[in-house]
N, C-alpha and C positions, 0 to 999 in steps of 0.2 A: 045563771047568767054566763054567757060565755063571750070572752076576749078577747081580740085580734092579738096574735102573737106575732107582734114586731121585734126585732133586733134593736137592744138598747146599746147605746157606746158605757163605755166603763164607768165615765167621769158623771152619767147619770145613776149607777149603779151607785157610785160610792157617796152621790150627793143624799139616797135614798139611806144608805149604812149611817150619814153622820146623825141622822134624823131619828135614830132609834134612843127611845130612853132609857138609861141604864140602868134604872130598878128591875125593867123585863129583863135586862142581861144578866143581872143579879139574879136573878128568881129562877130564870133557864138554869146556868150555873149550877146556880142548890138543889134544884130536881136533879140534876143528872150526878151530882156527889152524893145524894142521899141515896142514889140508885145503886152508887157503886157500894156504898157500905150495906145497903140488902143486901148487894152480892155475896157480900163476906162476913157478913151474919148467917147464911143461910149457908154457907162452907162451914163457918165454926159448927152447926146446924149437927152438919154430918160429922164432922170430925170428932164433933164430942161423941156421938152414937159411937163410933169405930172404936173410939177408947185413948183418942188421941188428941188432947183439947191442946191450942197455944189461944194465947191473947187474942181477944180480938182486933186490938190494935195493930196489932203485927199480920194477922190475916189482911185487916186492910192493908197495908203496905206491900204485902205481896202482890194481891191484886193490882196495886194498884202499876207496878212496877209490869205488871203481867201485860197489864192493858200498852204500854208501851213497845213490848217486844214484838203483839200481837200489828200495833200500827207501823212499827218498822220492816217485819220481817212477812214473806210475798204467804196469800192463802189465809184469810180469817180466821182467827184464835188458834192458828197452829204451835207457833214458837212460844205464845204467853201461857198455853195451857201445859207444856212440858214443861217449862221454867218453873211453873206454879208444882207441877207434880214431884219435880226434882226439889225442892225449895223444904216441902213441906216434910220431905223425905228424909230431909238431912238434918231438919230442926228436932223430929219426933222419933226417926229409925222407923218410922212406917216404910214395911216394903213398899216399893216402885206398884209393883200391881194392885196393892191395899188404895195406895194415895189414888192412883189412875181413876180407880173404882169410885171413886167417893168423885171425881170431875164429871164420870160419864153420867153418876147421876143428878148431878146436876144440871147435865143437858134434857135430861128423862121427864127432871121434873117441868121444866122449861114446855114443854111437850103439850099439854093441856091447856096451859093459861094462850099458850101461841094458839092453840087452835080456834080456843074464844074468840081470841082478837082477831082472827083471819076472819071468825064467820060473819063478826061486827061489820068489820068492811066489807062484808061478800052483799050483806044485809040492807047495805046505804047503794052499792054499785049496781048489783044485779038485780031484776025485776020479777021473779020468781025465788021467793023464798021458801018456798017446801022440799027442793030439792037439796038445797044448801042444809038445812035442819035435819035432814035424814041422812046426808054424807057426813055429818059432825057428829051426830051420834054414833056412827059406824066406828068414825075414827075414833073416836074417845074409848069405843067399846073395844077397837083391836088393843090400845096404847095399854089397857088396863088387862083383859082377858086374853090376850097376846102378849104376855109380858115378856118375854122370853126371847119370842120372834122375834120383836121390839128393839131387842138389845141388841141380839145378833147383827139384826141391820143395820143398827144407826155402828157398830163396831167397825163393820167391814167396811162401812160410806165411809167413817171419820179413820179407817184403816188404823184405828186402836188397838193396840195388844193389850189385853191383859189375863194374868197369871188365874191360875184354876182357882188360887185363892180370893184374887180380886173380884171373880165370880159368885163365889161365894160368902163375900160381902154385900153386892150389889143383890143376890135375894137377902140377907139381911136386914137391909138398909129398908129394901120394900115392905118388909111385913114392920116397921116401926112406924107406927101413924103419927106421931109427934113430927119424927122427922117427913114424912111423905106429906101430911098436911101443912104442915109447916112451910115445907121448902116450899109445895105448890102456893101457897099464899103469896109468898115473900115475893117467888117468879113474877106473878099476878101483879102484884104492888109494882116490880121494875115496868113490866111493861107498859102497866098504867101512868105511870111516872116521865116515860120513853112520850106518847101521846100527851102529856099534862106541857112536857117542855115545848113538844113542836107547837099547844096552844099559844104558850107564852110567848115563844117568837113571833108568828103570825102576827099575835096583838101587837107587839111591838112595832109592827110596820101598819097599823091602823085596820090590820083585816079581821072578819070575825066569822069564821069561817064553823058549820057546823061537824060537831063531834065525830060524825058517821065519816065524813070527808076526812077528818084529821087521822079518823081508826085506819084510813085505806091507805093514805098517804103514808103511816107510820108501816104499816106493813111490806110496802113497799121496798122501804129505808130499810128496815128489817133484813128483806131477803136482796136487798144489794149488796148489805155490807157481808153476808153470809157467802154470799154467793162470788165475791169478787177475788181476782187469780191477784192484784197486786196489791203492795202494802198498805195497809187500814182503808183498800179499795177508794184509794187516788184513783181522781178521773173516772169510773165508774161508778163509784158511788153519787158524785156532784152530778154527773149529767145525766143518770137516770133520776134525779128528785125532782130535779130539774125539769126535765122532759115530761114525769107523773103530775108532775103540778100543772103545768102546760097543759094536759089533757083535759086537766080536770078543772080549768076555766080561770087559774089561773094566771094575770098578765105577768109577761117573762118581766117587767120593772120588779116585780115584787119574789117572783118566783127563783131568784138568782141571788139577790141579796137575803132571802130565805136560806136558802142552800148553803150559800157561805156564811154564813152565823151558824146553822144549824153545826156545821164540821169543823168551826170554829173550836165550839164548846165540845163535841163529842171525838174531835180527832187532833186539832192543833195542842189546844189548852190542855188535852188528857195525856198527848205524848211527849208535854215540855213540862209536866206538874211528875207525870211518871218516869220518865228519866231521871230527875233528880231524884225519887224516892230508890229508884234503883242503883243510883250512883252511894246514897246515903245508905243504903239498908242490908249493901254487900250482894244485890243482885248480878254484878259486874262478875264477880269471883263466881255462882253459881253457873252463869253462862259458859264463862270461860271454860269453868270443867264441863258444862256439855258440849260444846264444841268439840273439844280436847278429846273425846270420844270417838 
């Protein structure tokens, strides 16, 4: 069905926000924290492999502290992914390049379960589905029988250094199937998780919108917040969800007070829960010395 997109004033936006019941807010909420501790289960993941286990309590808390810097500082996961590398660095005496190695493949594993979910939504959007199933296998076939290429590229995109040794952890890492299945799982679970929350919101404003639709829209979100130059992708990330949902039949009443709940949970509430874990957990001092660089 598709929706005349009229310009709503604020004071009906916010009449639609008081209207939302807060068990969905609750539930949004606990998917996106139970997402961040996959995160940092599936870091402990690797880090046990490399030979260098901490808590996983204190894993979470880096992360979590990480996810903060990353919302403050301009360019998506750049400043929280150093902090995290430096952090781990100084708790374990892992070299800088060993730690780096164990981030990059994190992003590596990331790599497959993302390609499912793109094709999910390629599956519901696009009306030719044979072409999509054969470019997915392609990819999946270079990510895996390219591995190498693989790394090199996403290295020089994400303009990561790391040392000959870091290298050669990162094959390592790959021939341990515990950790490679594992991690890809764990990925698989956040992103699934990523899509289970933007259901939950939706509901919360009475829409019920099909799964294929919510996989496209998450994808979306995905490669805005990826993709955006300013911090935790303010303003580009709200008006292009915004805009995606509009497309997609969306009326802008619903599609706005979406949006602002949505970065509620995944950018307001994540960089005032993460600050204070940074303030508490001595992340202040970690920065300062990379700064101080």
């Amino acid at each position: 069905m598709v929706f005349e997109n009229l310009v709503q004033s604020s004071s009906e936006y916010f009449e639609v926000l008081q209207r939302v019941p807060i068990h969905y807010l609750l539930l949004a909420i606990a998917t996106y924290y139970l997402s961040v501790f996959l995160f940092a289960l599936r870091w402990k993941l690797i880090l046990d492999k490399i030979g260098k286990s901490l808590p996983l309590i204190e894993l979470l808390k880096i992360f979590m502290a990480s996810i903060f810097i990353n919302n403050v500082t301009p360019t998506s996961r750049s400043g929280g992914e150093i902090l995290r590398i430096t952090w781990v660095s100084k708790k374990t005496g892992l070299p800088l390049g060993v730690s780096a190695a164990g981030v990059v493949y994190e992003r590596l594993l990331e790599a497959i379960p993302f390609l499912f979910l793109m094709s999910l939504a390629g599956f519901y959007v696009l009306p030719s589905k044979l072409p999509l199933l054969i470019l997915l296998l392609l990819a999946v076939g270079v990510v895996w029988f390219k591995w190498d290429l693989v790394v090199n590229i996403l290295l020089r995109v994400t303009k990561t250094k790391i040392s000959q040794e870091g290298m050669e952890e990162l094959a390592r890492l790959r021939k341990s199937t515990l950790v490679t299945v594992g991690g890809i799982a764990l990925s698989t679970a956040v992103w699934v998780l990523d899509v289970i929350r933007f259901k939950l919101i939706t509901m919360a404003f009475g829409l019920s919108l099909p799964w294929g639709l919510l996989f496209a829209i998450s994808v979306v979100n995905m490669f805005l917040g990826l993709m955006s130059f300013t911090p935790g992708g303010v303003g580009i990330t709200e008006g292009g969800l915004v805009g995606t949902m509009v497309h997609f039949g969306i009326p802008t009443l619903f599609a706005v007070p979406i949006a602002l709940l949505e970065r509620f949970i995944s950018y307001v509430l994540s960089t005032l829960v993460g600050f204070g874990v940074f303030l508490l957990s001595g992340g202040s001092e970690i920065w300062r010395a990379l700064k101080s660089r």
